[in-house]
C-alpha positions in Angstrom: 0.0 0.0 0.0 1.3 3.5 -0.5 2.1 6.0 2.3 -0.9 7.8 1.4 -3.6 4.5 2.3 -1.6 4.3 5.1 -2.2 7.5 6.2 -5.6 7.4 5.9 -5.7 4.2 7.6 -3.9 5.8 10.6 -6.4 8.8 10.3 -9.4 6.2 10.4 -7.9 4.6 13.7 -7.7 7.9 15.0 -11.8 8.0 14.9 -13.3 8.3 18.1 -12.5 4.9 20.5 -15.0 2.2 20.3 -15.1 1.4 24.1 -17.5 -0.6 26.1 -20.1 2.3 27.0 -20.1 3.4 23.1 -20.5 -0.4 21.7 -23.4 -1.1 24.6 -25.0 2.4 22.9 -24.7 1.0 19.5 -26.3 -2.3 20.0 -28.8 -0.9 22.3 -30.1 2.1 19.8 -29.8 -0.8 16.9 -32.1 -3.6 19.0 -34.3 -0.2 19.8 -34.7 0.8 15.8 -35.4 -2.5 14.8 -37.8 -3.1 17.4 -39.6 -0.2 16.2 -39.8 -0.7 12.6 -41.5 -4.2 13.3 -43.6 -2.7 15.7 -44.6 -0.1 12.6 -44.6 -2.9 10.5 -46.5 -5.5 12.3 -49.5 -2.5 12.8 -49.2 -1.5 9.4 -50.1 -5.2 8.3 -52.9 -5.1 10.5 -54.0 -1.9 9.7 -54.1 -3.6 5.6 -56.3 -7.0 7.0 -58.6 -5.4 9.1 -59.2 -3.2 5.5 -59.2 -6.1 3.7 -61.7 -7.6 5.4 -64.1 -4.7 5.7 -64.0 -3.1 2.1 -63.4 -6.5 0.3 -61.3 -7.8 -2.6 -60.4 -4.4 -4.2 -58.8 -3.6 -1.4 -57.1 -6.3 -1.1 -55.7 -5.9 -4.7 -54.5 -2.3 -3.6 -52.8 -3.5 -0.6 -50.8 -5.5 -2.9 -49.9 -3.7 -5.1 -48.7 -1.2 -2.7 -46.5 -4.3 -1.3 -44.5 -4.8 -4.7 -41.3 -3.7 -5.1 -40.5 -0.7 -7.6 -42.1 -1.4 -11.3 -40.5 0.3 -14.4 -43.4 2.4 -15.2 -42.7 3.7 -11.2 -39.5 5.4 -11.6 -38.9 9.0 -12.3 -38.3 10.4 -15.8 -34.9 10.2 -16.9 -33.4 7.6 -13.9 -32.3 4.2 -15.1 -35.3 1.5 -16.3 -35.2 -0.4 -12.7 -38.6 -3.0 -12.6 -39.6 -5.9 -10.3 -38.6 -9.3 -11.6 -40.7 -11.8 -10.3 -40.7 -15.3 -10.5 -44.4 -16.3 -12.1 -46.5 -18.2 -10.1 -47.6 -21.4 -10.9 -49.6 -22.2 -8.7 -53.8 -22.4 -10.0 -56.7 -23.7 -8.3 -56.1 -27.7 -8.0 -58.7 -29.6 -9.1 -56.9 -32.6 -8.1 -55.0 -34.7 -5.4 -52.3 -35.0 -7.7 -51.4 -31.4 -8.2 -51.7 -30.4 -4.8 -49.8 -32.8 -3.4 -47.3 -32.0 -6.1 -47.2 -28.1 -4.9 -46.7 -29.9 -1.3 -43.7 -31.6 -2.6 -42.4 -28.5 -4.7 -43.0 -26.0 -1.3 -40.3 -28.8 0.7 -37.9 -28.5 -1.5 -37.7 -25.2 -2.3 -36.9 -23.2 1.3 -36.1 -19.8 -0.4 -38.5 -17.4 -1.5 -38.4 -18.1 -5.6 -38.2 -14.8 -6.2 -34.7 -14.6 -4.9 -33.5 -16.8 -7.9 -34.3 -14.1 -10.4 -32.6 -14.4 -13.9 -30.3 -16.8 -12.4 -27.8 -17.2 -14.7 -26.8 -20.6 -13.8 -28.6 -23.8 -14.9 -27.5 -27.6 -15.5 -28.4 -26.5 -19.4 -25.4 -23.8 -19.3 -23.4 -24.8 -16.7 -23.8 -28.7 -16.8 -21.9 -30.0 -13.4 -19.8 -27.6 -13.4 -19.1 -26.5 -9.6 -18.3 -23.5 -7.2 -18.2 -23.3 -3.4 -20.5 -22.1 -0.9 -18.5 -21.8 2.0 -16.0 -24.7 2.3 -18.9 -26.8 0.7 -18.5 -27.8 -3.1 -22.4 -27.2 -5.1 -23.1 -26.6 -8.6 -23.1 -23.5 -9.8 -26.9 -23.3 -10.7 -27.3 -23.9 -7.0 -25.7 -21.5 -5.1 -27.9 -18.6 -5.7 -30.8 -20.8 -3.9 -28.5 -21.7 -0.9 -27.4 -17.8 -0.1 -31.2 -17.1 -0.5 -31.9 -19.5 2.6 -29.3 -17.7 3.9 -30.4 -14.1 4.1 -34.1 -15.2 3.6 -33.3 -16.9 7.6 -31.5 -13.5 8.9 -33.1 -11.0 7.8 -34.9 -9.9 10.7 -31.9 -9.8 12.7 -29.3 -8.9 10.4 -28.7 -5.7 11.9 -28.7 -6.7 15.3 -25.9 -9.2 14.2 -23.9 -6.5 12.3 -23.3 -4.7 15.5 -22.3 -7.2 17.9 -20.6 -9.1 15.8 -18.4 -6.4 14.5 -18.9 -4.7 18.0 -20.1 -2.0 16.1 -17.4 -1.5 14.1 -19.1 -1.8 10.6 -20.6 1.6 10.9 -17.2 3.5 11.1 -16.6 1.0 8.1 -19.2 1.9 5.7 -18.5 5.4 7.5 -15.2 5.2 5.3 -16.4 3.9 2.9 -19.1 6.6 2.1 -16.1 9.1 2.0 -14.4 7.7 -0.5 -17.4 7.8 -2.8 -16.8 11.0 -3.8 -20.8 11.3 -4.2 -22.7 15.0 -5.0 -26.0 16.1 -5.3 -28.0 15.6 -8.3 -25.9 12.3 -9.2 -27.4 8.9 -8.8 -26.5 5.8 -7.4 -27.0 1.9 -7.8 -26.5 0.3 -4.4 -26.2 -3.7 -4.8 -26.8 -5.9 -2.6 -28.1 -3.5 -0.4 -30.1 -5.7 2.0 -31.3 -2.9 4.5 -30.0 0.3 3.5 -27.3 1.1 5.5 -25.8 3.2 2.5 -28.5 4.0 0.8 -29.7 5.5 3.8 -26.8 8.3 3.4 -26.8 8.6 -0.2 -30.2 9.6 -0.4 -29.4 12.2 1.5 -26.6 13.3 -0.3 -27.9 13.3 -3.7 -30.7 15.1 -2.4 -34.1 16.1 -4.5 -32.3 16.3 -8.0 -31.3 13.0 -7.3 -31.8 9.2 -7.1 -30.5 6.4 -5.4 -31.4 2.4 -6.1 -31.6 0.0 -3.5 -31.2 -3.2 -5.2 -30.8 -6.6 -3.6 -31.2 -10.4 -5.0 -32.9 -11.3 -1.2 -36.8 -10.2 -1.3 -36.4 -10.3 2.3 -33.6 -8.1 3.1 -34.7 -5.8 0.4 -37.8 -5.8 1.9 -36.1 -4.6 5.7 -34.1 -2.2 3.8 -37.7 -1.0 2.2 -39.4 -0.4 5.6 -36.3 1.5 7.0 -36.1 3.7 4.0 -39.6 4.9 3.9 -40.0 5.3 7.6 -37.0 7.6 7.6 -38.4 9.8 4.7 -36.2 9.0 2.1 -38.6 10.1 -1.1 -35.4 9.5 -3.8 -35.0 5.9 -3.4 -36.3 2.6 -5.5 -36.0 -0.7 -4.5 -35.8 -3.2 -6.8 -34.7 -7.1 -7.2 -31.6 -7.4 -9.4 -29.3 -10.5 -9.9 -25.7 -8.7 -9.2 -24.2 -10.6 -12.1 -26.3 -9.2 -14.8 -28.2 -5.6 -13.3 -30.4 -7.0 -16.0 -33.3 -4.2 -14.9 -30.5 -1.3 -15.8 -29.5 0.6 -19.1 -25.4 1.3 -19.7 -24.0 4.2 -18.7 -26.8 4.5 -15.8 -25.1 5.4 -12.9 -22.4 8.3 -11.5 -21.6 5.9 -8.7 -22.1 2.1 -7.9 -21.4 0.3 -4.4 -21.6 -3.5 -2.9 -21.2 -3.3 0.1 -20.6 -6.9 1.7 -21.9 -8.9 -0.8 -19.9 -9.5 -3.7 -18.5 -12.6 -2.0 -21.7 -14.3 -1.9 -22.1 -13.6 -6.1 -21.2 -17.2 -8.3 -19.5 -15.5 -10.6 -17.9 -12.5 -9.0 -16.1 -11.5 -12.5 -19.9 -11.0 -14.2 -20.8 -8.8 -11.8 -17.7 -6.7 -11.9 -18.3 -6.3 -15.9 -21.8 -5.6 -14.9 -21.3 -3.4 -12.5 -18.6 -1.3 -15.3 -21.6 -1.4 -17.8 -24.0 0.5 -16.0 -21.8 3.3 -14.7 -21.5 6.5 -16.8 -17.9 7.4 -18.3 -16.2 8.9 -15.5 -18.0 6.6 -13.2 -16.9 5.0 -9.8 -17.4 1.9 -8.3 -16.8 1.2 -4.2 -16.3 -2.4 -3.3 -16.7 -3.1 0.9 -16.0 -6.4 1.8 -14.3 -8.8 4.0 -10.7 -9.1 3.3 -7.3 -11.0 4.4 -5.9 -9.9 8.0 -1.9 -8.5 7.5 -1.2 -8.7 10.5 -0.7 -12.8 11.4 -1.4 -12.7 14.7 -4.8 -10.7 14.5 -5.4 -13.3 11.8 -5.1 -16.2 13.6 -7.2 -14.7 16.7 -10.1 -13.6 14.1 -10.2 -16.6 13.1 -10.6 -18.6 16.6 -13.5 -15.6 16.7 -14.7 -16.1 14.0 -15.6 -19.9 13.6 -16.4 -20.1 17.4 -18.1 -17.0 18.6 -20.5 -16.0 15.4 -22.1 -19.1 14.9 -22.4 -18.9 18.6 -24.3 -15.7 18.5 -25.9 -16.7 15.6 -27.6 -19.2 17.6 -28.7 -17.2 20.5 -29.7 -13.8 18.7 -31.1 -14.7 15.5 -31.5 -19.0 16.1 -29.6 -19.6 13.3 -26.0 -21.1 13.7 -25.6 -22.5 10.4 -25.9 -19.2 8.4 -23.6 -17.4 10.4 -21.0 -20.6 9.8 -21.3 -20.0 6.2 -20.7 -16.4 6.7 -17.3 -17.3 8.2 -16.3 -19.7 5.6 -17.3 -17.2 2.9 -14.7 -14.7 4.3 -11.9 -17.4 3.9 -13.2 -18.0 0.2 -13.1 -14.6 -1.0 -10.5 -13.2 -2.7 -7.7 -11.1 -1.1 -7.3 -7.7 -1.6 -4.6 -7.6 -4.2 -6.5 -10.5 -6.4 -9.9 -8.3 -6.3 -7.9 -5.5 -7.6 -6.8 -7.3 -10.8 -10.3 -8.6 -11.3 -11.3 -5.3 -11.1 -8.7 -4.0 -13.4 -9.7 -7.1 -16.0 -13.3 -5.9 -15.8 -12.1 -3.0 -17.1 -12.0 -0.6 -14.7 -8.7 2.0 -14.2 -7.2 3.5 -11.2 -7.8 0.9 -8.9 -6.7 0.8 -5.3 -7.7 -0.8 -1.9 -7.7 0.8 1.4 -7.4 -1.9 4.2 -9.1 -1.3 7.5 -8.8 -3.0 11.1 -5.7 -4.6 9.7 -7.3 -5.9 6.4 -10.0 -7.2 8.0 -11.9 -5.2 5.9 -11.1 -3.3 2.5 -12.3 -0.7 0.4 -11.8 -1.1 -3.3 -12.3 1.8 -5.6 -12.0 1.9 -9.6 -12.9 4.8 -12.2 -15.1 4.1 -15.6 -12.8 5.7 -18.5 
């Protein structure tokens, strides 16, 4: 790294301390949020049955509508084509034994919600056996979008909750950083993938303010749902949501977006290389794209102690908070798998993208990658 990432690394560790009263604060004002936003939400769905019920199908059909993430005839004039890609449902009235008990079958086998395997681009008829991993575990590649939909589809609730005592609230100084390398102005807009529940988009609505427009896009109905709720109930008037598969941003035009983030997800994406030339396609010339992820520790002793932490504690924690053990094992074993800082740099450089650099925070425990759109 050059003297100047190192500087701002030291200038990052000189951010106020995380101590014990400041981390109980964090976690305490996170549980309080989300407990409020289900508390809004949980009334809200009330509010919708009890109208249901009283003023009969129509409303009904307006309710869900209402529900349904943003549609391309939704968006504003002159912001990218964004719509809701749904899975169609198959499902009619069974006039049989046999087809219900087939829907039975079909609903056991399939735990994710089937919208979460959206233009998947992976299928035995393109991909044959061919085989990735997911986690330590070897799959084929037309499976793993399915299994990280479990994943997420199982967390969502408590994925914030997680974020801040697992990272002991750490991952907001992170994305913190992040946010100020973006370089992001008013009037400009914004593609966050993989956004799950808005963290960033959050900011960047703010930031790009009325003349602008930020997308919230996820793969995960259920976290993009979350990040939905959060939005609105804050106010933020300038943001979509919509369900995009990271490796094709099939809803989006080229030359879309002034800035494009993924924050923490590119190392659940198969094929991380399609979504890096994806992610160069919809930026305009002169475009930037922010990568925040999970990196490789450089300092070997830290390593060795994150690890111990990490393959004992989360799924630990996992259990207890969100009663899920297993998801929170793969989200260790995911870390391991992704690429180290200096091999997602030349992927992002063989994508196409130019003045790449990394800036490594917590001792590489997390990075920042940055590249520029010619």
């Amino acid at each position: 790294m050059t003297d100047n990432t190192n500087n701002n690394n030291a200038h990052l560790d000189q951010k106020p301390t995380i101590n014990g009263h400041l981390q109980d604060k964090l976690v305490r004002d996170s549980i309080t949020h989300n407990q409020n936003i289900t508390s809004q939400v949980q009334a809200r769905q009330s509010y919708e049955t009890n109208t249901t019920l009283n003023t009969g199908i129509d409303a009904g059909v307006e309710n869900s509508k209402r529900n349904d993430f943003t549609q391309v005839q939704d968006l504003p004039t002159g912001t990218p084509q964004g719509q809701q890609t749904t899975m169609p449902n198959h499902t009619t009235s069974s006039n049989t034994v046999d087809n219900a008990s087939a829907q039975t079958q079909t609903a056991k086998q399939t735990l994710f919600n089937q919208r979460d395997d959206i233009n998947n681009p992976h299928t035995p008829d393109t991909d044959g056996n061919e085989e990735t991993h997911f986690g330590y575990k070897t799959v084929n590649k037309a499976e793993k979008q399915a299994r990280v939909a479990d994943v997420f589809t199982s967390v969502a609730k408590k994925y914030d909750i997680m974020n801040d005592l697992m990272s002991f609230g750490i991952h907001r100084l992170w994305k913190r950083y992040a946010i100020s390398l973006s370089g992001v102005r008013a009037g400009q807009h914004v593609l966050d993938i993989a956004g799950g529940t808005g963290d960033l988009a959050k900011v960047f609505s703010r930031e790009v303010g009325r003349n602008g427009h930020v997308v919230l896009s996820d793969i995960n109905a259920a976290m993009l749902e979350v990040g939905r709720e959060r939005l609105i109930n804050a106010g933020c008037n300038n943001v979509d949501f919509v369900l995009a598969n990271a490796e094709t941003l099939a809803p989006f035009d080229d030359n879309s977006f002034d800035l494009v983030t993924i924050s923490f997800g590119l190392r659940n994406v198969t094929d991380k290389d399609a979504a890096l030339k994806s992610m160069y396609r919809v930026l305009k010339p002169g475009g930037r794209l922010l990568i925040l992820e999970f990196s490789k520790p450089v300092f070997e002793p830290l390593s060795k102690a994150y690890d111990l932490y990490s393959f004992t504690a989360l799924p630990i924690m996992g259990k207890l908070i969100a009663n899920d053990s297993e998801s929170y094992q793969y989200l260790a074993e995911s870390i391991r798998m992704h690429p180290d800082q200096q091999t997602l740099k030349q992927m992002m450089q063989q994508a196409g993208f130019e003045n790449c650099d990394y800036h490594n925070l917590t001792a590489g425990i997390v990075a920042v990658h940055r590249g520029f759109k010619a």
